[in-house]
Each structure stands twice: as structure tokens, then as C-alpha cells.
LONUTOR-98636 format. One record per residue: residue number from 1; x, y, z of N, C-alpha, C in turn. Coordinates in steps of 0.02 Angstrom, whole numbers, plus 50000, padded with zeros to 5 digits. Example, Ala and Ser with C-alpha at 12.3 -4.5 7.8 and 13.67 -1.06 7.14 Angstrom:
+------+-------+--------+-------+--------+---------+-------+-------+--------+-------+
| resi | neast | nnorth |   nup | caeast | canorth |  caup | ceast | cnorth |   cup |
+------+-------+--------+-------+--------+---------+-------+-------+--------+-------+
|    1 | 50660 |  49716 | 50390 |  50615 |   49775 | 50390 | 50660 |  49835 | 50390 |
|    2 | 50642 |  49888 | 50354 |  50684 |   49947 | 50357 | 50645 |  50002 | 50394 |
+------+-------+--------+-------+--------+---------+-------+-------+--------+-------+
***
This chain:
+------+-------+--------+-------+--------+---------+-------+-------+--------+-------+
| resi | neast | nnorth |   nup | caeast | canorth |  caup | ceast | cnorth |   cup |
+------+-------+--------+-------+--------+---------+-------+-------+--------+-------+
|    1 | 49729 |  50649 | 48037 |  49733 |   50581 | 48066 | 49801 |  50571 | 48099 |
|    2 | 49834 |  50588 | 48050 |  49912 |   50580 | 48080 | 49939 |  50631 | 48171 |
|    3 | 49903 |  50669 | 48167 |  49895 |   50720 | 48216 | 49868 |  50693 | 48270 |
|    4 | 49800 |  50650 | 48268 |  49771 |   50623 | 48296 | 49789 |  50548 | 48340 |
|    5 | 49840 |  50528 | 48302 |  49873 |   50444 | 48307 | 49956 |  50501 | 48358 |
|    6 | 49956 |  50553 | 48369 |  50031 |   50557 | 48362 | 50002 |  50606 | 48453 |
|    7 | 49937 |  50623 | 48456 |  49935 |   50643 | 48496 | 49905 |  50570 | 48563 |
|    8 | 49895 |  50528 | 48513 |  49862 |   50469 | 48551 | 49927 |  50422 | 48597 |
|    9 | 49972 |  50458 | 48545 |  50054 |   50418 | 48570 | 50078 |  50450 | 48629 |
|   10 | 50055 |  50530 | 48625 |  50081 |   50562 | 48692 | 50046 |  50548 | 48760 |
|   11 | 49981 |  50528 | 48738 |  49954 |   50529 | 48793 | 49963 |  50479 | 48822 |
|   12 | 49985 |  50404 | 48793 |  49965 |   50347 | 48815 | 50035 |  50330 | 48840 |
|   13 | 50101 |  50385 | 48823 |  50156 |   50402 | 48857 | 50167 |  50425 | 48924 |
|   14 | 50119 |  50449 | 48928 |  50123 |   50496 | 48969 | 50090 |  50471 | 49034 |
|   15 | 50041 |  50428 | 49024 |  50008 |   50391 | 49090 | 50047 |  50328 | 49085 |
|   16 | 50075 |  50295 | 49057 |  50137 |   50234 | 49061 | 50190 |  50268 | 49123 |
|   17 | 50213 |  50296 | 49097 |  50277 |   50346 | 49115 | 50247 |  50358 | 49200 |
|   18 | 50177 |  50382 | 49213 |  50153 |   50413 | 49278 | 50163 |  50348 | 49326 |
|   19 | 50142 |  50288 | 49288 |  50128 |   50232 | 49301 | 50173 |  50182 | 49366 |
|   20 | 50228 |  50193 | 49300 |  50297 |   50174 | 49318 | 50344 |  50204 | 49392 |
|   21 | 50311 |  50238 | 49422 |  50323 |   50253 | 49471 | 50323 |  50202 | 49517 |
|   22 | 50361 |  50194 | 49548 |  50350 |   50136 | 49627 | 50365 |  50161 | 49699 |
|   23 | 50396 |  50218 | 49692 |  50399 |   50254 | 49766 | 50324 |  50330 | 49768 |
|   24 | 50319 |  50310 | 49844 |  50246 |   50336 | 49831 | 50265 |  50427 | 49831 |
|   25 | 50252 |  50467 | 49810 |  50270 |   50552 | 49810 | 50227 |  50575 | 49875 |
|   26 | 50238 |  50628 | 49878 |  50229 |   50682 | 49934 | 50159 |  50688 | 49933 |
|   27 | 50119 |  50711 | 49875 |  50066 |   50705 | 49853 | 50012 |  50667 | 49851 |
|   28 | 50049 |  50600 | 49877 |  50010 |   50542 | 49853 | 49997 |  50511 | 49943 |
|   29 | 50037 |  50569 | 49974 |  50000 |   50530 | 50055 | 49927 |  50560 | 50069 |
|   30 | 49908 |  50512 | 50100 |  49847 |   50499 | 50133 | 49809 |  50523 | 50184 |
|   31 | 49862 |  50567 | 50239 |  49846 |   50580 | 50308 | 49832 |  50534 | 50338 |
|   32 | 49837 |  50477 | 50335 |  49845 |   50439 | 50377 | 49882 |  50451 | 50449 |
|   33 | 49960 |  50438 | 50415 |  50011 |   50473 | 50479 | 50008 |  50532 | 50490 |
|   34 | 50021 |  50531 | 50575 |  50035 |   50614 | 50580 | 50092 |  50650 | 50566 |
|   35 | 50143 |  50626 | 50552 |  50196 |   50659 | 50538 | 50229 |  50626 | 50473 |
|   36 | 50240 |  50676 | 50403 |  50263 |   50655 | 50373 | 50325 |  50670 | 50345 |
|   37 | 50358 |  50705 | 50379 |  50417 |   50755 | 50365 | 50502 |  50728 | 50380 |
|   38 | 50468 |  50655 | 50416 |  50547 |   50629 | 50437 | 50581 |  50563 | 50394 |
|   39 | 50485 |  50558 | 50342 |  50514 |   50496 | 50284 | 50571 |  50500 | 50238 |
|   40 | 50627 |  50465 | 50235 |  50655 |   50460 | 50200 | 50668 |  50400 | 50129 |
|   41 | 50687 |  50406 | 50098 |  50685 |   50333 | 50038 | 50717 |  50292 | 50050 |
|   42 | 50706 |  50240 | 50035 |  50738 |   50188 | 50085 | 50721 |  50120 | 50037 |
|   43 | 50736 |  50050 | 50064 |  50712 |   49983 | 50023 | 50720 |  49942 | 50063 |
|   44 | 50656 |  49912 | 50055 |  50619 |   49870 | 50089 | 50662 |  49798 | 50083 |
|   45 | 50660 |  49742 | 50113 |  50690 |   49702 | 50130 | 50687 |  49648 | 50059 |
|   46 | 50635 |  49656 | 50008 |  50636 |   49626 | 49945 | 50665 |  49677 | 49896 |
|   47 | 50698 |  49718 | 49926 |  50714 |   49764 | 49873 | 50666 |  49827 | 49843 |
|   48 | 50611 |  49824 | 49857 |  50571 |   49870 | 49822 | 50564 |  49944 | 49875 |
|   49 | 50560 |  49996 | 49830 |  50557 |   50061 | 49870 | 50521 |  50098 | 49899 |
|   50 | 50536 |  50111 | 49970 |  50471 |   50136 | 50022 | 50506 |  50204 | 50050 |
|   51 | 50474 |  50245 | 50069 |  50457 |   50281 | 50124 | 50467 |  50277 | 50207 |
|   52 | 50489 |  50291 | 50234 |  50509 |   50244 | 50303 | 50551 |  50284 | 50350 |
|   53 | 50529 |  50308 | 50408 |  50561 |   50327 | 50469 | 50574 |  50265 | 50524 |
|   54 | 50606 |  50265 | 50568 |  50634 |   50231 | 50613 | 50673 |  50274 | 50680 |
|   55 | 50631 |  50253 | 50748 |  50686 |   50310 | 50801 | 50741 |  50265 | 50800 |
|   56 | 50778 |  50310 | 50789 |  50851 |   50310 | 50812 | 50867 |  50275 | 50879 |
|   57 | 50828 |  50267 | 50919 |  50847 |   50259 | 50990 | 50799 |  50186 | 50982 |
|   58 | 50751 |  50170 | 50959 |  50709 |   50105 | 50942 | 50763 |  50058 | 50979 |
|   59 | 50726 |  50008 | 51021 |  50753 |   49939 | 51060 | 50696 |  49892 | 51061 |
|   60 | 50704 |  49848 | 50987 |  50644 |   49801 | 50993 | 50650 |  49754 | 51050 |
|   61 | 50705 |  49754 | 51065 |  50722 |   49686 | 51125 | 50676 |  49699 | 51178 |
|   62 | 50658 |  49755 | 51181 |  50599 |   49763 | 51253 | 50521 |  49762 | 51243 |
|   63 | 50513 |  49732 | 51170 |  50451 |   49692 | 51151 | 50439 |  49606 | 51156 |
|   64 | 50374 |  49591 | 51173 |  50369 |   49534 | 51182 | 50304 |  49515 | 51153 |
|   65 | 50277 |  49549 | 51107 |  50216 |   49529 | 51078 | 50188 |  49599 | 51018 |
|   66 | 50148 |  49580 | 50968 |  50130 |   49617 | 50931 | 50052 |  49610 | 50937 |
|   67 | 50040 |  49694 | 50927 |  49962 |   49694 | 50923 | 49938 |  49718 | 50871 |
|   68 | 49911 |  49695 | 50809 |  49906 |   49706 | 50752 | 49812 |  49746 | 50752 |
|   69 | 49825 |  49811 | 50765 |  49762 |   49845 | 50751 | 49733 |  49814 | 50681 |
|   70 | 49653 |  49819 | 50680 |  49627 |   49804 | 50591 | 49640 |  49861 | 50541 |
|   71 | 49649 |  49842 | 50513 |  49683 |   49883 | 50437 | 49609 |  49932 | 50428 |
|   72 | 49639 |  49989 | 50423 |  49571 |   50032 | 50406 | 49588 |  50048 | 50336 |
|   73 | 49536 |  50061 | 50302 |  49534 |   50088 | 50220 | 49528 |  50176 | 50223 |
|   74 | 49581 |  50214 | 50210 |  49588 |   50295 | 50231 | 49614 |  50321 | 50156 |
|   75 | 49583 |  50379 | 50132 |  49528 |   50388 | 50167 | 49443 |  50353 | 50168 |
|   76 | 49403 |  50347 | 50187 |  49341 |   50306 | 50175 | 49324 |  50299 | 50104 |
|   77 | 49319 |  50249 | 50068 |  49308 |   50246 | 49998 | 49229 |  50250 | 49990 |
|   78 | 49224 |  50255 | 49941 |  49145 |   50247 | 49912 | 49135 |  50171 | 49856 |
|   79 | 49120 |  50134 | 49866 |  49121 |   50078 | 49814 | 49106 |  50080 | 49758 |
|   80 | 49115 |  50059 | 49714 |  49104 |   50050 | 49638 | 49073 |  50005 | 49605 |
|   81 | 49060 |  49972 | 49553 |  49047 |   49940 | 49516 | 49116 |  49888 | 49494 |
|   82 | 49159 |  49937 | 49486 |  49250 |   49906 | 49477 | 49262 |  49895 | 49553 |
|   83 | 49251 |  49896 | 49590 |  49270 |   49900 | 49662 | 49212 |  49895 | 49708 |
|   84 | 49211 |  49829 | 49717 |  49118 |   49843 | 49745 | 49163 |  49830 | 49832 |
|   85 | 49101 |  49860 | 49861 |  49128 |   49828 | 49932 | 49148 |  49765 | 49961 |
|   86 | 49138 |  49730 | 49936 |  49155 |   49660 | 49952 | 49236 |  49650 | 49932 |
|   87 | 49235 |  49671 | 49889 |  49341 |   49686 | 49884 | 49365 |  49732 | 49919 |
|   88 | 49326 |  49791 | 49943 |  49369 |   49820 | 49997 | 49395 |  49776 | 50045 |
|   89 | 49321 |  49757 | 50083 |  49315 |   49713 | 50147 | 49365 |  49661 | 50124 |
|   90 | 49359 |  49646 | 50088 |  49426 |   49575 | 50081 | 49478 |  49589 | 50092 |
|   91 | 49499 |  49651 | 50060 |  49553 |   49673 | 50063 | 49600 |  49681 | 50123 |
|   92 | 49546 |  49730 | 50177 |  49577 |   49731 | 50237 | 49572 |  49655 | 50280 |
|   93 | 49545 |  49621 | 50260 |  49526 |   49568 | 50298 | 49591 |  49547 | 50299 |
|   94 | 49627 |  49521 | 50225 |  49660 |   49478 | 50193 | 49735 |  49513 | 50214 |
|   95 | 49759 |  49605 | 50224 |  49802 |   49604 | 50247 | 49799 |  49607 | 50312 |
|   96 | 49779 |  49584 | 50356 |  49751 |   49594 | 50430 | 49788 |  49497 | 50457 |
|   97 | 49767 |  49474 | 50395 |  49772 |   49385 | 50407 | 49865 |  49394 | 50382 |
|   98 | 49887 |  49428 | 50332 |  49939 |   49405 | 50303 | 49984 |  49452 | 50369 |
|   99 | 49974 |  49497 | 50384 |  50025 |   49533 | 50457 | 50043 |  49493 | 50499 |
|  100 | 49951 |  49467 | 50526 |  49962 |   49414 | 50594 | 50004 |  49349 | 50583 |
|  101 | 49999 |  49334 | 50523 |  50019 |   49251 | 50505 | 50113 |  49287 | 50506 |
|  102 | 50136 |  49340 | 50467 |  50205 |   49354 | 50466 | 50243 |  49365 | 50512 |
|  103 | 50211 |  49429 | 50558 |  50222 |   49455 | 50638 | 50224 |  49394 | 50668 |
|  104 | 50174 |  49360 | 50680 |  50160 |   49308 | 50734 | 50229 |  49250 | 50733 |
|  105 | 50276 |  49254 | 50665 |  50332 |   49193 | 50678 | 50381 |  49223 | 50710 |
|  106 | 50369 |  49282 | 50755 |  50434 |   49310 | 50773 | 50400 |  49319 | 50851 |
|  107 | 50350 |  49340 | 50846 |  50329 |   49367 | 50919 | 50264 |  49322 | 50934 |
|  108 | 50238 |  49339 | 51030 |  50171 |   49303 | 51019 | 50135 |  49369 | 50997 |
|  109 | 50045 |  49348 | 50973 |  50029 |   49404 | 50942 | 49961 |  49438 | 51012 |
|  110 | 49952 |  49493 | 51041 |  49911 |   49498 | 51093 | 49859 |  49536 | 51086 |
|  111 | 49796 |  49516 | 51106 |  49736 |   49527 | 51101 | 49725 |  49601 | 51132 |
|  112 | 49748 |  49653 | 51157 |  49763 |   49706 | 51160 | 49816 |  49730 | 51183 |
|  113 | 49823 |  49809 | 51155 |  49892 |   49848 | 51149 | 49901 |  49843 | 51249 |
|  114 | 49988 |  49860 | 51264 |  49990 |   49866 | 51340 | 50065 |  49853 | 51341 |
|  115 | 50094 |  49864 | 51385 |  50158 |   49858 | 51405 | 50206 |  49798 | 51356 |
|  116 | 50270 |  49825 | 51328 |  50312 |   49773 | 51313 | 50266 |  49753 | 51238 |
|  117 | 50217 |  49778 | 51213 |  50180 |   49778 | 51143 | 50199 |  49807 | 51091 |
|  118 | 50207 |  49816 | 51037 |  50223 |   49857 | 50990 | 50161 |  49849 | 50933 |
|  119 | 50133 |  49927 | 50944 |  50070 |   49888 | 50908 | 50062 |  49926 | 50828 |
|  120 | 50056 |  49882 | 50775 |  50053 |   49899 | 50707 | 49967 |  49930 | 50675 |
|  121 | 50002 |  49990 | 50667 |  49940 |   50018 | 50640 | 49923 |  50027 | 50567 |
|  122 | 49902 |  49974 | 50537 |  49891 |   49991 | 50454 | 49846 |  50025 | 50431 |
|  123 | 49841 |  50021 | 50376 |  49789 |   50077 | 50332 | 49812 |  50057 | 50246 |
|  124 | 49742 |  50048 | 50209 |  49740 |   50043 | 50148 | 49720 |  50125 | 50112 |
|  125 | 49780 |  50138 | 50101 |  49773 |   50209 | 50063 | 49766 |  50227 | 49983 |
|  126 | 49754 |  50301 | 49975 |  49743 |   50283 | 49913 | 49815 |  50278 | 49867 |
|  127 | 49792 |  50296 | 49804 |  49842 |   50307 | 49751 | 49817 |  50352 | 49688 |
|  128 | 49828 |  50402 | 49692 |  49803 |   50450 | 49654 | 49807 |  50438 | 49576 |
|  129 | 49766 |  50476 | 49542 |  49756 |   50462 | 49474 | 49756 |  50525 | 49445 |
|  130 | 49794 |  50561 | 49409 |  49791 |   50627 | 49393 | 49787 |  50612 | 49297 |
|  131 | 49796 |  50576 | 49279 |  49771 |   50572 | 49224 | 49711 |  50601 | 49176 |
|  132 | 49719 |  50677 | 49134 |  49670 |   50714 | 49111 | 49608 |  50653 | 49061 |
|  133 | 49557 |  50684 | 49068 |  49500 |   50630 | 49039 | 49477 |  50562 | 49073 |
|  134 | 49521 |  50539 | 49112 |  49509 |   50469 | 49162 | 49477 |  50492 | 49221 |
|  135 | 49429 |  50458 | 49254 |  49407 |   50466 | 49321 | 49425 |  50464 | 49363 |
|  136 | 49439 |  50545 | 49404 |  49502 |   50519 | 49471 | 49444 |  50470 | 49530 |
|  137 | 49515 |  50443 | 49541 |  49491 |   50370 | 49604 | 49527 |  50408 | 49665 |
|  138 | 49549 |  50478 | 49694 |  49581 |   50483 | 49733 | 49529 |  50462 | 49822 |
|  139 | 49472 |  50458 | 49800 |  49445 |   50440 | 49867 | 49448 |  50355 | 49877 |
|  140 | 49476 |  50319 | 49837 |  49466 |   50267 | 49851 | 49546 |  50247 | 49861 |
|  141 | 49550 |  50180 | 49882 |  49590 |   50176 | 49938 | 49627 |  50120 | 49857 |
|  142 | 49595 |  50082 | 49819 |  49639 |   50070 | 49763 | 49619 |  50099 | 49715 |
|  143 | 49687 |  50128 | 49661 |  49646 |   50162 | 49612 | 49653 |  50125 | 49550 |
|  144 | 49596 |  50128 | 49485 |  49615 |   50088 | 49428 | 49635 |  50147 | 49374 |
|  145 | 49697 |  50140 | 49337 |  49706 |   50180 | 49317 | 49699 |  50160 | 49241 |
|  146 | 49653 |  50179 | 49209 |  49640 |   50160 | 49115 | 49720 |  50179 | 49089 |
|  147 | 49759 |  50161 | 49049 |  49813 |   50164 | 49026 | 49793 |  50157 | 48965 |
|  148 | 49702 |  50178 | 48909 |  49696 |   50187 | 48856 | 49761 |  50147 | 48789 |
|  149 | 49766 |  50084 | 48802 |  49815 |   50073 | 48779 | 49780 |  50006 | 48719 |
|  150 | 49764 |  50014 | 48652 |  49714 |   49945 | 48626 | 49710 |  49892 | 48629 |
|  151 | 49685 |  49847 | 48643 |  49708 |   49768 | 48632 | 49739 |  49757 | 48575 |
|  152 | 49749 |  49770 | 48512 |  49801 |   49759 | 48456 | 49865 |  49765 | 48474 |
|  153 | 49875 |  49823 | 48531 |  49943 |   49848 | 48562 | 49978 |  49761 | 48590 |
|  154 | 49933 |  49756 | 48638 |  49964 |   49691 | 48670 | 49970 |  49693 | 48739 |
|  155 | 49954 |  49755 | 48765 |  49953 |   49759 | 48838 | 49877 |  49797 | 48858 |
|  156 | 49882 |  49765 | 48911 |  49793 |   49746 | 48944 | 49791 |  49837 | 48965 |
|  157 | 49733 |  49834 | 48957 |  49698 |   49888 | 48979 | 49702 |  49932 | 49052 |
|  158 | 49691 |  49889 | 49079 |  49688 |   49917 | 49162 | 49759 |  49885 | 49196 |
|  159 | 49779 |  49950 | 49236 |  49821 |   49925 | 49306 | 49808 |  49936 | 49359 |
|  160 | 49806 |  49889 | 49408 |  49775 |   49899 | 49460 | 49821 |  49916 | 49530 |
|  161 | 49830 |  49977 | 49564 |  49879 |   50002 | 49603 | 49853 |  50004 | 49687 |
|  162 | 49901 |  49983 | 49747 |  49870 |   49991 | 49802 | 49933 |  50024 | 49850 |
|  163 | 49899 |  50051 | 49890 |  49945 |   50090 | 49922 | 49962 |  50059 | 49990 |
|  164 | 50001 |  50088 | 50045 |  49981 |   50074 | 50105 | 50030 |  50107 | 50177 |
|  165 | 50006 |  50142 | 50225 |  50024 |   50164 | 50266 | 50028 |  50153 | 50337 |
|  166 | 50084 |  50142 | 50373 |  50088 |   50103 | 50445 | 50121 |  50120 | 50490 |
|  167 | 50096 |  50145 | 50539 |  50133 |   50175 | 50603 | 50135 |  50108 | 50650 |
|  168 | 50196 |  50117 | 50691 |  50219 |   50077 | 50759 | 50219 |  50099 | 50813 |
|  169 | 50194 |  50084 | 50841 |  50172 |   50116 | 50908 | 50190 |  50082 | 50988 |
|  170 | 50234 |  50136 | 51002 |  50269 |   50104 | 51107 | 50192 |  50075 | 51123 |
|  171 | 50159 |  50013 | 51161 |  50105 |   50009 | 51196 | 50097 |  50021 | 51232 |
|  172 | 50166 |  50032 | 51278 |  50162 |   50074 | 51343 | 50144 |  50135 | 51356 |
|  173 | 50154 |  50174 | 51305 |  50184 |   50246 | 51294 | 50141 |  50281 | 51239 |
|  174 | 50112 |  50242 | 51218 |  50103 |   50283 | 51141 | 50145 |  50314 | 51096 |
|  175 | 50194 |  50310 | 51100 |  50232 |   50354 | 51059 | 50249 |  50304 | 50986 |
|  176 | 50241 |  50351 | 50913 |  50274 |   50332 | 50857 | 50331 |  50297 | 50869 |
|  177 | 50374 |  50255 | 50836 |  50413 |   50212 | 50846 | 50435 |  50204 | 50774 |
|  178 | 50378 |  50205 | 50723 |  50436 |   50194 | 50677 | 50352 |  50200 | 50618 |
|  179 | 50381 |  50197 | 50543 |  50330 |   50238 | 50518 | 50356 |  50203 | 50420 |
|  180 | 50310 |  50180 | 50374 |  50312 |   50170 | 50321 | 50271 |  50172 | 50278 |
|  181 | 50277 |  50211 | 50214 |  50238 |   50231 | 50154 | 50253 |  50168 | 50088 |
|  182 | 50209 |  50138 | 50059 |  50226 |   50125 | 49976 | 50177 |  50098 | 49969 |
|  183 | 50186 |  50088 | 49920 |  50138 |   50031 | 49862 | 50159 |  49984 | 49821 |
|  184 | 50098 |  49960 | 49781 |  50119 |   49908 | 49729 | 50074 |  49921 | 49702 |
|  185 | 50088 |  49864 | 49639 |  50045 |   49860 | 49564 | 50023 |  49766 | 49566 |
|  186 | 49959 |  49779 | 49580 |  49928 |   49696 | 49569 | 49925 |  49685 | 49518 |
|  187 | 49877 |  49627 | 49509 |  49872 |   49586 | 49436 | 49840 |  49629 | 49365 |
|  188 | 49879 |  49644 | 49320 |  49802 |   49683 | 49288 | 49748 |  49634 | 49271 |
|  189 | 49709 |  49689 | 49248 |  49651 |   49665 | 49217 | 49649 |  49682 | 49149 |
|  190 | 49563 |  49622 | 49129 |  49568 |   49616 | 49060 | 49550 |  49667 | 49019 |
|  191 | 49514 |  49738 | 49056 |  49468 |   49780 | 49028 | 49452 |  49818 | 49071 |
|  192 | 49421 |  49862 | 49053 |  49410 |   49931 | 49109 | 49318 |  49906 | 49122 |
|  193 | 49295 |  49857 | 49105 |  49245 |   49842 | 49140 | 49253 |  49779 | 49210 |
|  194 | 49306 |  49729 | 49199 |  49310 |   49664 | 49256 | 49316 |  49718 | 49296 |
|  195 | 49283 |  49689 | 49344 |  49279 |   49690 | 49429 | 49360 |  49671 | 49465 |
|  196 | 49376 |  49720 | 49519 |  49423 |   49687 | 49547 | 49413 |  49650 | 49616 |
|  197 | 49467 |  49610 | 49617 |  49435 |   49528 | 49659 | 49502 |  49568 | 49699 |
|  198 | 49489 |  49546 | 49762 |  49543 |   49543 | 49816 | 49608 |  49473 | 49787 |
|  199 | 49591 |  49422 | 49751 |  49658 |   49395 | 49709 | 49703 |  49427 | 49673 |
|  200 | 49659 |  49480 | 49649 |  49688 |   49527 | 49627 | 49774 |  49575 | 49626 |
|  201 | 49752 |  49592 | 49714 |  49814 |   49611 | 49739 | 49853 |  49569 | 49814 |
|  202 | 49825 |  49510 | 49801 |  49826 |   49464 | 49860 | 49928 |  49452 | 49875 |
|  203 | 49968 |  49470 | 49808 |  50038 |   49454 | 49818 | 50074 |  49511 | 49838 |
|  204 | 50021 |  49572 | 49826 |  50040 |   49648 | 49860 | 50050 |  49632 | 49916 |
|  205 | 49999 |  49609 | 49962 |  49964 |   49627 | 50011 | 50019 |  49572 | 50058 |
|  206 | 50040 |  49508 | 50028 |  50094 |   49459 | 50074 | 50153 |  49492 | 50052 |
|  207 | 50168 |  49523 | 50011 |  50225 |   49549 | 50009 | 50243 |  49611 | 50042 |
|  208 | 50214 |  49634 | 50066 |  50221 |   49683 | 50102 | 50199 |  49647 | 50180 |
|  209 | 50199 |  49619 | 50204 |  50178 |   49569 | 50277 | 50244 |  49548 | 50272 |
|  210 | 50255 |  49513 | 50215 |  50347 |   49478 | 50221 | 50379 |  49513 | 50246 |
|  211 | 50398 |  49598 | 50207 |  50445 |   49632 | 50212 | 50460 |  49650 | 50280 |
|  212 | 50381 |  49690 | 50323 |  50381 |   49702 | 50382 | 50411 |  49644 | 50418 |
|  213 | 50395 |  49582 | 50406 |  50424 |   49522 | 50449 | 50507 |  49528 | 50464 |
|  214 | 50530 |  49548 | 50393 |  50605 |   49530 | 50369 | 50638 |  49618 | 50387 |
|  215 | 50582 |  49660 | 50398 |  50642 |   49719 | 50435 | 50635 |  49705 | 50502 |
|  216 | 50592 |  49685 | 50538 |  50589 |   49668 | 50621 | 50659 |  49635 | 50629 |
|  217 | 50661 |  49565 | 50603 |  50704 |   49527 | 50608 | 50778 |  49572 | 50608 |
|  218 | 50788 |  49603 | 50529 |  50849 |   49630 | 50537 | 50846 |  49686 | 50559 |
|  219 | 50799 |  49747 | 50611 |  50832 |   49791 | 50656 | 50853 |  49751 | 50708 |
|  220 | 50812 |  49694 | 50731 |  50820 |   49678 | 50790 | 50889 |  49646 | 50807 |
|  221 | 50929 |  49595 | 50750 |  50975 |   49567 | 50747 | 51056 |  49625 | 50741 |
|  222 | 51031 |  49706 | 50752 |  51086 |   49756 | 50752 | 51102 |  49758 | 50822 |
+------+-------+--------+-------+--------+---------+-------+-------+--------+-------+
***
């Protein structure tokens, strides 16, 4: 028994510990972007830690509008029971609304990419689950990761993790412009059976719209 309680401690160590991660690893990209070799670590304008290239030569001053492509879910998920489609679709919906509403207080926002545009390309990626005995979620774009942890313990069952990946793009030109990896950790849940609701990770999803808002602002103000 004692063997049994002592190996229950390692394990439930051991996916805490995986957990606790907040910068996304090498491993954990998506293919989304095409180039991933120039990310460096970096922090985001609330402080939290991303992934993030920037050209060197970048001159937002010769933008005059943002074109906020729809957020694609990469790679294509399969829905769940914990994840039914209707929270995908929200999902991208909901960061698609929180970009335009952030972007849009700085720039006008334009109904297609073209000259003097800088156009934002998102993507809801995954977040891998390597946890032995748990069901990997790596095709889905959020993963729930069981953290086997009891309700007597005092901490809830499920955490719910989302990723996300975004290229910037010349409209004139096509060319990369500037490039960012991370994630977050939404609300948990009560149990490894609730459903997750797009409320869920709804403060992920503006907090990361903020940040992009609040690095525009301060490259542009260099």
C-alpha cells in the first residue's frame, strides 16, 4: 500500500511539475509557422512568457490598417464529448472578436489584406499531453490534461490549457514581419467529465488580444 500511495505521489508530481510550464517548448509547436528557428524568449507586455521574432528592420509607421485573417484551429481537431464543436467554433469566433475590438483602437481595421496593411494571421494550436496513462489530446487544438489529483486533496481535477500561434504579414509584399508562440491555462474544471465552455478560456483569449495591442503600441512608439 505504502508503495502504492508513494508511487501515486510521483506521478501526480510529475504531471503538476509538466503542468507548470508557461513558455511553450520546441516540441509543442504546431506547424503552423513556417519558420521556427528565429524564436527567441521573450515577455509579453503583461509580463507572461512567449516565443517571438520581430524584423529588425520592421517600420510600423508605414501601416495604416489591420487585416485580421479568421483564426484557424491547427492542427484540425476532432471534437469530443469534453470539447464538443461548438467550443471550438466559439473559440475562434471569440478570439477573432477580441483581436478586432484590441487592433482596431490603434488602427482602422480592413476588409482585405493590400498595400500599407499588416495582416495578422492566428491559429488555435495545440498543447501536448505526454502524460503516461492519460489520453493524448495532441490533435486537438486545447488539451485537458487529468492531473489525477482527489477531491480530498483540494485541487480540482482538470486543467484546461490553450495554445496559440501568429504570423504578421507585409500586405504588400507578403513577407513575415514578425512572428509569436505561447499559451495559457483557463479556468479549471470541476471533473474530468464537465464539458468545456468557451468561458472557459475567454480571459486567455483577451489577454493575449491585449498584449498584441500593447506590443504594437510600444514597437511603434521606438
Amino acid at each position: 500500500m505504502k508503495i502504492v500511495l508513494f508511487m501515486s505521489s510521483l506521478y501526480i508530481a510529475s504531471v503538476l511539475t509538466g503542468c507548470s510550464s508557461k513558455l511553450t517548448q520546441p516540441d509543442e509547436y504546431s506547424g503552423f509557422l513556417k519558420d521556427y528557428s528565429q524564436l527567441e524568449e521573450s515577455r509579453s507586455p503583461s509580463g507572461a512568457a512567449v516565443m517571438r521574432w520581430i524584423d529588425p528592420t520592421l517600420n510600423l509607421n508605414k501601416y495604416t490598417s489591420f487585416y485580421v485573417e479568421p483564426s484557424q484551429l491547427y492542427p484540425k481537431p476532432q471534437p469530443t464529448q469534453k470539447i464538443p464543436q461548438s467550443t471550438l467554433q466559439g473559440i475562434t469566433s471569440y478570439y477573432d472578436q477580441a483581436l478586432k475590438r484590441e487592433l482596431g483602437k490603434s488602427l482602422s481595421l480592413a476588409k482585405s489584406p493590400g498595400p500599407r496593411t499588416l495582416i495578422v494571421r492566428p491559429a488555435i494550436t495545440a498543447v501536448s499531453s505526454k502524460t503516461e496513462g492519460l489520453k493524448p489530446y495532441e490533435v486537438l487544438p486545447i488539451a485537458l490534461v487529468a492531473a489525477a489529483v482527489s477531491a480530498a486533496s483540494g485541487i480540482r481535477d482538470q486543467e484546461t490549457n490553450i495554445g496559440t500561434e501568429a504570423a504578421f504579414i507585409d500586405g504588400e509584399n507578403n513577407r513575415v514581419v514578425a512572428q509569436v508562440v505561447r499559451k495559457g491555462a483557463g479556468e479549471p474544471l470541476e471533473n474530468n467529465s464537465q464539458v468545456m465552455k468557451v468561458a472557459d478560456v475567454r480571459k486567455v483569449l483577451d489577454g493575449w488580444a491585449s498584449d498584441l495591442h500593447q506590443s504594437y503600441l510600444k514597437l511603434k512608439a521606438k
